[in-house]
PAZAPA-4460 file (N, C-alpha, C; in steps of 0.05 Angstrom, whole numbers, plus 32768, in hexadecimal, padded with zeros to 4 digits):
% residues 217
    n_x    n_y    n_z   ca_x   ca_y   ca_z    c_x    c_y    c_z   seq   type   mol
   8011   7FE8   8000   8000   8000   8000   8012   8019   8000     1      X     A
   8003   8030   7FF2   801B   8045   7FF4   801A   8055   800C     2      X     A
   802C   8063   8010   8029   8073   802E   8028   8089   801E     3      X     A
   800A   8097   8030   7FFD   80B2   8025   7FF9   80C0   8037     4      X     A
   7FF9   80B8   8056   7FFD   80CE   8074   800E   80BC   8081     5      X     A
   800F   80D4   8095   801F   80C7   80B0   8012   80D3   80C4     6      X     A
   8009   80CF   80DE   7FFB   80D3   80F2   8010   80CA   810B     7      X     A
   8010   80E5   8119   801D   80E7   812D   8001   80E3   814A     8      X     A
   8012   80D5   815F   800B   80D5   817F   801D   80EE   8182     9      X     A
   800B   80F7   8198   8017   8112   81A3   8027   8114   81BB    10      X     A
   8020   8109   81D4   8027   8101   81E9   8031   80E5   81E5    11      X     A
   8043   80E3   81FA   8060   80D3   81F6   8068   80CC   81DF    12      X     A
   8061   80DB   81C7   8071   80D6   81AD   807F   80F0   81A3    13      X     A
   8071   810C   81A8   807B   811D   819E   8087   812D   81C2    14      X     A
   807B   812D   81CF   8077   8138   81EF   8083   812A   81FB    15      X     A
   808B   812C   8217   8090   8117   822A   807A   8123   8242    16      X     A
   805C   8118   8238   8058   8125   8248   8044   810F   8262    17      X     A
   8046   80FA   825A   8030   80E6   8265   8035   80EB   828B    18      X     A
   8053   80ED   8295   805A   80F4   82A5   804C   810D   82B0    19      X     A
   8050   8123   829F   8036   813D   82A7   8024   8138   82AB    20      X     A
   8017   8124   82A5   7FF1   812A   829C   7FF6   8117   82BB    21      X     A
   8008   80FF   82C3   7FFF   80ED   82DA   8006   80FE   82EF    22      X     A
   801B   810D   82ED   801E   8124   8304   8006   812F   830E    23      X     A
   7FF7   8144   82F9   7FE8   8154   82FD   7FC8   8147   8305    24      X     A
   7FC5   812E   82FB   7FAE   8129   82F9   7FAF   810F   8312    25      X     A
   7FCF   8104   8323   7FCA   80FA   833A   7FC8   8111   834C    26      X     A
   7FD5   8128   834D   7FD1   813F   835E   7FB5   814B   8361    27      X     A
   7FA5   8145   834E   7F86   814F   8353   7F72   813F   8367    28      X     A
   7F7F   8126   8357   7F79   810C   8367   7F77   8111   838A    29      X     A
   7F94   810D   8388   7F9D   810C   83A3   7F9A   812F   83B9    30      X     A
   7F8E   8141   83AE   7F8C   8155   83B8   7F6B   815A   83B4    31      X     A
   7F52   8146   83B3   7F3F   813D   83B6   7F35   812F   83C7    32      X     A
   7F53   8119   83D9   7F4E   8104   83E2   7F43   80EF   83D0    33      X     A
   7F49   80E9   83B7   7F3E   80CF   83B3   7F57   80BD   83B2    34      X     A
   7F55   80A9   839A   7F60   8094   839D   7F6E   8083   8382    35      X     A
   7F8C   808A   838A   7F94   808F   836F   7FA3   806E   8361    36      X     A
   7F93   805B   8350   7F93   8048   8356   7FB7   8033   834B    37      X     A
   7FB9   8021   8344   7FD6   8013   8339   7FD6   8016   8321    38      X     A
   7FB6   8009   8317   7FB3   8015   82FC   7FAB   8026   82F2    39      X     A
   7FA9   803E   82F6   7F97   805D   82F3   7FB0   8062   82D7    40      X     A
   7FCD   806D   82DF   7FCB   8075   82C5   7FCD   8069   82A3    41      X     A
   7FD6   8051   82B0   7FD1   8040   8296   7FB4   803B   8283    42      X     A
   7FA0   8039   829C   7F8C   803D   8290   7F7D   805C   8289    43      X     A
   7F8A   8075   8289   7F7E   808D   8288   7F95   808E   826C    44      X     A
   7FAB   8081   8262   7FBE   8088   824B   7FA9   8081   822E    45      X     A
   7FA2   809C   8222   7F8F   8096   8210   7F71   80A0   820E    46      X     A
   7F6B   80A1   8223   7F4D   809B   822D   7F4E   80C1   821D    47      X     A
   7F32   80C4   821E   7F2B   80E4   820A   7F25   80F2   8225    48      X     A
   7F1D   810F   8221   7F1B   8125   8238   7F04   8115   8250    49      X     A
   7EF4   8113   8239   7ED5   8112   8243   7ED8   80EC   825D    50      X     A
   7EEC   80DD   8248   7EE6   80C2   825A   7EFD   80C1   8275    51      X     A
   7F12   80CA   826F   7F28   80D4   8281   7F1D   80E1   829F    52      X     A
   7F0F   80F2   8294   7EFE   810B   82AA   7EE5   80FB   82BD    53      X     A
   7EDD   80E8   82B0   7EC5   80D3   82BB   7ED4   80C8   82CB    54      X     A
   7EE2   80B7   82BA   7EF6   80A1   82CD   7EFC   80B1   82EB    55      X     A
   7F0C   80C2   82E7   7F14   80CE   82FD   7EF9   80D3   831B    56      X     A
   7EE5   80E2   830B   7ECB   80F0   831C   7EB7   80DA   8328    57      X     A
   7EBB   80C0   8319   7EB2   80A8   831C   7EBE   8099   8338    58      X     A
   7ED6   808E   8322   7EEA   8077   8336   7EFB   807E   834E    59      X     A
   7F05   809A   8349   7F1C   80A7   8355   7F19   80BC   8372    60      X     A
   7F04   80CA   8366   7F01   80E0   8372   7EDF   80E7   837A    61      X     A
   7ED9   80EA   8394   7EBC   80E9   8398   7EB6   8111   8394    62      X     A
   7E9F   8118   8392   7E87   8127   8392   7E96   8141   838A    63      X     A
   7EA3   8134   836A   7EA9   8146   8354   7E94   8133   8340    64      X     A
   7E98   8153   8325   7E8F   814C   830F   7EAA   8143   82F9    65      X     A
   7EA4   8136   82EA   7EB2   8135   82D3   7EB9   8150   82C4    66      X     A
   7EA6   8161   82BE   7EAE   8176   82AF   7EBE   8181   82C3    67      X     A
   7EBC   818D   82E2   7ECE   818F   82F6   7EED   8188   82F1    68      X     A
   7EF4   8170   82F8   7F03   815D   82EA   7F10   8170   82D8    69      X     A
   7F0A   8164   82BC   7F0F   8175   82B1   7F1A   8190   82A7    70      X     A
   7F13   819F   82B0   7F09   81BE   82B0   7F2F   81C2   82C2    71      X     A
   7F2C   81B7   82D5   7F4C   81BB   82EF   7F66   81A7   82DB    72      X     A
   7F57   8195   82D9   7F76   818A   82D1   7F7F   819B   82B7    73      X     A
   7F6A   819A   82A1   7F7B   819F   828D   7F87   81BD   828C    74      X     A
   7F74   81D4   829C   7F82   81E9   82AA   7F9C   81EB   82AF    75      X     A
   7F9B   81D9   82BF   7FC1   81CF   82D0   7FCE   81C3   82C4    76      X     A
   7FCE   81B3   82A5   7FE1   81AE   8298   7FEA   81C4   827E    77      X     A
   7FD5   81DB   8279   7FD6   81F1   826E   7FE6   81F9   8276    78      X     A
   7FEE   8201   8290   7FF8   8217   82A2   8018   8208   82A8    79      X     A
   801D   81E9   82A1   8032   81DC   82A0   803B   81DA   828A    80      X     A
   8037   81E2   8272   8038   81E3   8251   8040   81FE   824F    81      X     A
   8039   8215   8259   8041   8227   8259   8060   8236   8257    82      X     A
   8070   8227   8266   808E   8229   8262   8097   821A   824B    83      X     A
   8092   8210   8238   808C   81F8   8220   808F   81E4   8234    84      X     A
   807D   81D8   821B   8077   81AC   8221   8091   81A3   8224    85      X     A
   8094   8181   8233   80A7   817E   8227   80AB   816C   8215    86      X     A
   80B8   817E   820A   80BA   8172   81EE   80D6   8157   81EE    87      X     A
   80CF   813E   81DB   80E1   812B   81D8   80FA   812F   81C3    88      X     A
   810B   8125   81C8   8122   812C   81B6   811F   8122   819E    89      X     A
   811F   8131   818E   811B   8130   8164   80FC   8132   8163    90      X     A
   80EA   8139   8179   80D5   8143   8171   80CB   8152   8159    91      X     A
   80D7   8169   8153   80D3   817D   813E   80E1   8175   8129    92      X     A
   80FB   816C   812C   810B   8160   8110   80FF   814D   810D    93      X     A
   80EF   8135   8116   80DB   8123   810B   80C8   8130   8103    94      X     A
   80B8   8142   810B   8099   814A   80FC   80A8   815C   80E0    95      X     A
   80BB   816F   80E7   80C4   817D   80C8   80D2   8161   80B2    96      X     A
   80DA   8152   80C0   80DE   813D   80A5   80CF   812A   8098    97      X     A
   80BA   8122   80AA   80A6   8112   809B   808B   8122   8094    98      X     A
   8091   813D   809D   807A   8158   808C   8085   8160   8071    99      X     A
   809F   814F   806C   80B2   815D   8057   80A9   8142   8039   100      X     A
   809F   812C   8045   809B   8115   8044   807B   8109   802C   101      X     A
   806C   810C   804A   804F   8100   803E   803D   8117   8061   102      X     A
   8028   8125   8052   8015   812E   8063   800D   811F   807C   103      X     A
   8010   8132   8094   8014   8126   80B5   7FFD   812B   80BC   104      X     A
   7FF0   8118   80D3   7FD8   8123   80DC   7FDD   811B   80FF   105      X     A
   7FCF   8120   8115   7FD5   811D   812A   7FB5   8119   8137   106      X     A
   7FC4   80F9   8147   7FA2   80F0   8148   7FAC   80EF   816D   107      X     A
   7FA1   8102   8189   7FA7   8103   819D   7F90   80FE   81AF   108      X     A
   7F93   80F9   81C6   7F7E   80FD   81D8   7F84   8112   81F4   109      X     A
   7F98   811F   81E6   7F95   813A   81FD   7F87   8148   81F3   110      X     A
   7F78   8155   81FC   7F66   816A   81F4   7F67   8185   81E7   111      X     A
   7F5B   818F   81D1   7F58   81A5   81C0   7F6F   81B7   81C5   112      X     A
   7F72   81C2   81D6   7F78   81DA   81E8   7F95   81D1   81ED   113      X     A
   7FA2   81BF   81F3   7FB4   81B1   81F2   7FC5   81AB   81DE   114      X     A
   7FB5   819D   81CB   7FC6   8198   81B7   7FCC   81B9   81A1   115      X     A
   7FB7   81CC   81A4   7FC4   81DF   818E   7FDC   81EF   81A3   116      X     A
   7FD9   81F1   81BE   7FF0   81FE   81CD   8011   81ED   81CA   117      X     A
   800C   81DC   81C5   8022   81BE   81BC   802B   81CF   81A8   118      X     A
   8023   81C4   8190   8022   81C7   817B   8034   81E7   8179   119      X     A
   8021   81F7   8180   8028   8214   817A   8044   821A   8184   120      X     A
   8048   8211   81A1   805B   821C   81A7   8078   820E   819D   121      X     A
   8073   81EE   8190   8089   81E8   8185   808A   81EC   8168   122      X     A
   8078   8205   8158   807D   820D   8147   8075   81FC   812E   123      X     A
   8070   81E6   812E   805C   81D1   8121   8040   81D5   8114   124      X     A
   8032   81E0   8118   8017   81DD   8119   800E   81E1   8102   125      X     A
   8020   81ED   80EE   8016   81F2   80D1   801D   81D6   80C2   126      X     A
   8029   81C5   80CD   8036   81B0   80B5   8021   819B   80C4   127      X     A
   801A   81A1   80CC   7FFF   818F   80D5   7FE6   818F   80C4   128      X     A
   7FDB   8181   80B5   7FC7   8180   80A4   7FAE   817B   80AF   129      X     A
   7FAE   816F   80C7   7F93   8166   80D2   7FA2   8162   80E6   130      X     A
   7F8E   8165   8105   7F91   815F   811E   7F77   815B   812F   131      X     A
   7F72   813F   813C   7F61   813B   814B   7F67   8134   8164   132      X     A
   7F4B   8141   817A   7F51   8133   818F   7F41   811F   8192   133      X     A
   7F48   8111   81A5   7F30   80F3   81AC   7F1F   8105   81C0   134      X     A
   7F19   811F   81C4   7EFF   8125   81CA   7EF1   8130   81B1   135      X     A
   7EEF   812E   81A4   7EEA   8130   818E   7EDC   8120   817B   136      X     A
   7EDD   8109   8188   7ED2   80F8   8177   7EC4   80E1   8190   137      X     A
   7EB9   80CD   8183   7EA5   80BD   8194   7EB4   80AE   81AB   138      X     A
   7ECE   80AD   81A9   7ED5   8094   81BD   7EF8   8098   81B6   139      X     A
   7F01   809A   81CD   7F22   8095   81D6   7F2C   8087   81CC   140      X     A
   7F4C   8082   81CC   7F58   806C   81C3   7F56   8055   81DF   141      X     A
   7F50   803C   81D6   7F5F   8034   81C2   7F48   802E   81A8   142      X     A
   7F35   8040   81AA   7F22   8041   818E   7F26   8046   8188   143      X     A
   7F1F   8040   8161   7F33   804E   8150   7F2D   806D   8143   144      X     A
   7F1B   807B   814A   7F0A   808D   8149   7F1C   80A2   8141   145      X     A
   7F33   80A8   8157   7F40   80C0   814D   7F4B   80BA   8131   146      X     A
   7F55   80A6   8130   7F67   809E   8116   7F57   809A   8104   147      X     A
   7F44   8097   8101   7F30   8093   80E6   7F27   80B1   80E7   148      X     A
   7F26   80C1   80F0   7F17   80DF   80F1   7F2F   80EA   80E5   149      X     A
   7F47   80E8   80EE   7F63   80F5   80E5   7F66   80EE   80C7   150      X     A
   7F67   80D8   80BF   7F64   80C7   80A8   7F58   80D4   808D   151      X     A
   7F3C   80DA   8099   7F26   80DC   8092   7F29   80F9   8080   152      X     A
   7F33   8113   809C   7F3C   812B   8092   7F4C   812A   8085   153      X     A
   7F67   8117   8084   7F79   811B   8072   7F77   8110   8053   154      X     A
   7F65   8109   8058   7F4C   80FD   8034   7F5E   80EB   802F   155      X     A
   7F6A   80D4   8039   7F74   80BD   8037   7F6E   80A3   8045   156      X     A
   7F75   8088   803E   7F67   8071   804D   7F77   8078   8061   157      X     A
   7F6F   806B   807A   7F7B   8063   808C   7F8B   8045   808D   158      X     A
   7F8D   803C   806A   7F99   801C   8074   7FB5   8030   8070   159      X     A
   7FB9   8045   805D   7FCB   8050   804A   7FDF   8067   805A   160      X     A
   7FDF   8062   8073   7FE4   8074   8088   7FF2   8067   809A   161      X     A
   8008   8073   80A6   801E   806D   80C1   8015   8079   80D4   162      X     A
   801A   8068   80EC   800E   807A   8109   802F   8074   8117   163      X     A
   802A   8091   812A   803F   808F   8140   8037   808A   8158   164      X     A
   8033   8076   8165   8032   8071   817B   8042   806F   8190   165      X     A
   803F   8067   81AA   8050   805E   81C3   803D   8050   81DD   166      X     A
   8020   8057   81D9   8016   803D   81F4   8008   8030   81E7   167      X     A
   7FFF   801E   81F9   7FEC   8006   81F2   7FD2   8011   81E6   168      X     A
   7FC8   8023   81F2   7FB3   802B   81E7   7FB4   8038   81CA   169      X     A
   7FCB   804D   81C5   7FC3   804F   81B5   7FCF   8038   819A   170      X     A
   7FDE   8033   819B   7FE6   8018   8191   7FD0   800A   8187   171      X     A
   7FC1   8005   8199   7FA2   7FF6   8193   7F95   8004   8182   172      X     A
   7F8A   802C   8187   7F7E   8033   817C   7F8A   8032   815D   173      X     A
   7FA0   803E   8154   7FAC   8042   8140   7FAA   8022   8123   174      X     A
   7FAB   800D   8138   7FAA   7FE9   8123   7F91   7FF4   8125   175      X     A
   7F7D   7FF3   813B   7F5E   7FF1   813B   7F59   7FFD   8114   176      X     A
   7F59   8012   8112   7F59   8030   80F7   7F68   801C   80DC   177      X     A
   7F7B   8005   80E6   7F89   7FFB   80CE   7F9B   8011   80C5   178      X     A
   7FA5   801B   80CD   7FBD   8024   80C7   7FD6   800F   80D5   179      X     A
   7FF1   801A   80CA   800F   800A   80C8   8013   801C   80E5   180      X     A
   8021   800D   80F5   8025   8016   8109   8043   8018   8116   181      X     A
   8054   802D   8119   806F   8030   8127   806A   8035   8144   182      X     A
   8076   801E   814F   8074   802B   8172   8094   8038   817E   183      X     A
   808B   804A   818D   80A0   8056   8194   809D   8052   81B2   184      X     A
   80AB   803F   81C2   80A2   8033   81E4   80AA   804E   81EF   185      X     A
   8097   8057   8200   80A7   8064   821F   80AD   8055   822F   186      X     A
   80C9   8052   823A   80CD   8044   8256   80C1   804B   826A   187      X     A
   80B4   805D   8274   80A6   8064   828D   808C   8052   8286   188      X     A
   8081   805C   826C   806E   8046   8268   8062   8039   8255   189      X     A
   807F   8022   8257   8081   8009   8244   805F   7FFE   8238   190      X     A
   8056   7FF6   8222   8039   7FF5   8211   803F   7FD1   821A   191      X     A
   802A   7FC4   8221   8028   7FAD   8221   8032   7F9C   820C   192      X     A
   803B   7F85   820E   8047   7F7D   81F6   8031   7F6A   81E5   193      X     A
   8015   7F66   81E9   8001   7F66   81D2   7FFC   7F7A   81C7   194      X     A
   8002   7F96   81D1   7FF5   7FAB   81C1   8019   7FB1   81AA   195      X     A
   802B   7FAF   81B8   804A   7FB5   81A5   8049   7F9E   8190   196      X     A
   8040   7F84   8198   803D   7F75   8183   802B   7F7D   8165   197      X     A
   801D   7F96   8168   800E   7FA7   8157   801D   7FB1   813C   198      X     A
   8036   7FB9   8147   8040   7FCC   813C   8058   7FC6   8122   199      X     A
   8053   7FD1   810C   8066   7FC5   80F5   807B   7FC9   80FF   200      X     A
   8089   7FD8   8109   80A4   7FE0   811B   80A2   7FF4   8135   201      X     A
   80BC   7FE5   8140   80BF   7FF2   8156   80D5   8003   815A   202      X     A
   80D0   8018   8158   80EA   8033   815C   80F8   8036   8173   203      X     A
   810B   803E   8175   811A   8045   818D   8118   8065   8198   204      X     A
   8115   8076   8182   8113   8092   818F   8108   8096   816A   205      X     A
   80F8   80B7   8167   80F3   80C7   8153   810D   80C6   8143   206      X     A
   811E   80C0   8144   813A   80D5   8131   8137   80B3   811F   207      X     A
   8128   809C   8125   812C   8080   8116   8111   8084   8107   208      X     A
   8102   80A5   8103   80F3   809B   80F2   80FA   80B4   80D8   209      X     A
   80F7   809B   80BD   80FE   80AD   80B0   80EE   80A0   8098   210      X     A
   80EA   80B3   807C   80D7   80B8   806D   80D7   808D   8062   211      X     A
   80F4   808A   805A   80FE   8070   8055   80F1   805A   8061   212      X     A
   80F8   805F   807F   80E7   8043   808E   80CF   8043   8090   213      X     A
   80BC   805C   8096   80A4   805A   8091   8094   8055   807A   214      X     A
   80A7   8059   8063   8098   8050   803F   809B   8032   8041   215      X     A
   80B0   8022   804E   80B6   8004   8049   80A8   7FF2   8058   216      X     A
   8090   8010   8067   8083   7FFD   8081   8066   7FEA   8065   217      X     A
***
């Protein structure tokens, strides 16, 4: 099949930011009194504004709302984005070389507000052709929803398309869409090895992806 996009994960692929979001969103937790579980952030890696914010107002935290929820965390990771994200090494020399390539799209589940402050401040945001969030659409990763909506805007199949990944979830969401899949592991948080078994290749860092290995995927 020919490769006609490439679709970037935003968090722990372009960001290092999965670490921020468990910071800020165990500190809400825990300055609520609730209860911040073994599996909480593995299972919140992915999830969209709207199911993230439940989870929490639900399982976590008693006699808040979700939009509450909400409304504070992503506040407080604004206000931590503000000095810039952090950004991963060959972040930008990866998105300027495979924007130099085949048309990029970015399929995320941080929220609206988030991803154009990303974006903007690392100077990106124009070589972006399409960007979705998974609030945005019906259902989180690991559905394939963002990636077929991204797809969709970029007026190409989704079999005909590379995804960048790094967790299980989205790993899942990205095969779910039929797209070719490169995983890029975080060690803080290694993707299950049924969901890495997903993936046409497995990268070591951004600077191993280049226009070459992703056409031969």
């Amino acid at each position: 099949m020919p490769l006609e996009a490439i679709v970037f994960d935003l968090d722990g692929v372009l960001i290092d930011s999965e670490p921020v979001w468990e910071e800020v969103r165990r500190g809400y937790v825990a300055s609520r009194g609730g209860r911040w579980l073994p599996d909480t952030q593995q299972r919140l890696m992915g999830m969209s504004t709207v199911e993230w914010a439940a989870y929490i107002a639900t399982d976590l935290v008693d006699g808040v709302t979700a939009e509450e929820v909400a409304y504070t965390v992503i506040d407080q990771m604004s206000e931590r984005y503000q000095g810039g994200p952090p950004l991963l090494p060959g972040a930008e020399d990866a998105v300027r070389r495979l924007a130099a390539h085949r048309p990029l799209g970015l399929a995320s589940s941080s929220p609206r507000a988030l991803i154009d402050l990303v974006l903007g401040r690392l100077g990106v945001e124009g070589l972006f052709r399409a960007t979705v969030s998974t609030e945005e659409v019906d259902a989180g990763k690991p559905a394939p929803d963002g990636y077929l909506t991204v797809a969709a805007q970029l007026e190409v199949r989704a079999e005909d398309c590379v995804a960048i990944e790094d967790s299980s979830n989205g790993l899942r969401s990205a095969h779910a869409a039929g797209m070719t899949v490169v995983a890029i592991p975080r060690e803080a948080h290694p993707p299950s090895d049924d969901a890495l078994a997903l993936a046409a290749h497995v990268a070591k860092d951004l600077d191993e992806l280049t226009p070459e290995l992703l056409g031969g995927l």
